[in-house]
C-alpha positions as CSV (number, residue, x, y, z in Angstrom):
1,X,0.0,0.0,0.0
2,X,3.3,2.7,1.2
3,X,3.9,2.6,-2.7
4,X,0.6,2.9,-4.6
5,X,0.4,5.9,-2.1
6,X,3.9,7.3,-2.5
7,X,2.8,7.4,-6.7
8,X,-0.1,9.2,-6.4
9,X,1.5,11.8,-4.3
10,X,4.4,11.9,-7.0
11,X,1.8,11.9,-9.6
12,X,-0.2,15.3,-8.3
13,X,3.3,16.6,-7.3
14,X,4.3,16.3,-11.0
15,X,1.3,17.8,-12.3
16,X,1.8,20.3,-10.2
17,X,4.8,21.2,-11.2
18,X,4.1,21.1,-15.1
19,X,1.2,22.9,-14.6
20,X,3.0,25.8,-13.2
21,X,5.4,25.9,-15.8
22,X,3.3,25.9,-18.6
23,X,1.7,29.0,-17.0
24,X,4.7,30.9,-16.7
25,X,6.3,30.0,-19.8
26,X,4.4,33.0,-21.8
27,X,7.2,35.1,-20.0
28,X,10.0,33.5,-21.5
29,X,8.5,33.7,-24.7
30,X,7.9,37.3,-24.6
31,X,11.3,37.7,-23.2
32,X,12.8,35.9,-26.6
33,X,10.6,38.4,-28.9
34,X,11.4,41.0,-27.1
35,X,15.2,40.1,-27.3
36,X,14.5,39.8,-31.1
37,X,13.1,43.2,-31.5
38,X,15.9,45.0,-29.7
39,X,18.2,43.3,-32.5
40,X,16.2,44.4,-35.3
41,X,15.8,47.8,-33.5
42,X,18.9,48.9,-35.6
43,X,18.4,47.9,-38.6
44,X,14.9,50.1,-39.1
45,X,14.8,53.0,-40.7
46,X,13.6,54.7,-37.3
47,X,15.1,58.1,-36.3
48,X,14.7,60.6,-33.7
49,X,11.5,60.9,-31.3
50,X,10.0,57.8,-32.9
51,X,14.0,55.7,-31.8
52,X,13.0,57.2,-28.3
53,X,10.4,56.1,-28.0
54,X,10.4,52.5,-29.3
55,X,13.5,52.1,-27.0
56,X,11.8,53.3,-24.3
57,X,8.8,51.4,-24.4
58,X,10.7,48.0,-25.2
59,X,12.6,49.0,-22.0
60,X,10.1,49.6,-19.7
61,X,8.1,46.0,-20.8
62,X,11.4,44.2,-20.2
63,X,12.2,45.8,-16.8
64,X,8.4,45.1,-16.0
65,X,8.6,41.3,-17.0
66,X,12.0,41.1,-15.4
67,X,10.2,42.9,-11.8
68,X,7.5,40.7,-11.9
69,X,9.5,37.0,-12.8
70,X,11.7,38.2,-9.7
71,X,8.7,38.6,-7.7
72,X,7.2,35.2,-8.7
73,X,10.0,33.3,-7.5
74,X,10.7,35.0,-3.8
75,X,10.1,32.2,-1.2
76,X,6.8,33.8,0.0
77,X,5.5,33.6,-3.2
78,X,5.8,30.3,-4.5
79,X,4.6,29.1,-0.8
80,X,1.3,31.1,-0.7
81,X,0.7,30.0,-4.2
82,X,1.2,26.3,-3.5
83,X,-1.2,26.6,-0.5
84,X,-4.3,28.1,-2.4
85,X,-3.7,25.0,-5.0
């Protein structure tokens, strides 16, 4: 019995697991695009206010993302979370 009970518990822990990285893989994903864009940033035909601006913006999504993937995986965080589940 120790063993069919010891795989169910791995079982939900896995699932767990999967399911919360499939939720926070969007992230990375906008990360990557976002890494692409900078690189191609150059090679527009952008000048002036409008190079600003798209710089600007791209920063402040990156810095956001970056806050809030730091924030996700603090301690506290990932404890409370794994309680209300």
């Amino acid at each position: 019995m120790p063993d069919s009970a010891s795989s169910v518990y791995i079982e939900r822990y896995g699932r767990v697991i999967v399911r919360n990285q499939l939720r926070l893989m969007w992230r990375q994903w906008v990360n990557a695009v976002l890494g692409l864009w900078v690189l191609a940033i150059p090679f527009t035909s952008l000048v002036g206010g409008a190079l600003v601006w798209t710089l600007a913006i791209t920063g402040i999504v990156i810095a956001v993302l970056g806050v809030w993937g730091a924030l996700e995986n603090m301690p506290e965080v990932r404890e409370r979370r794994l309680q209300h589940q």
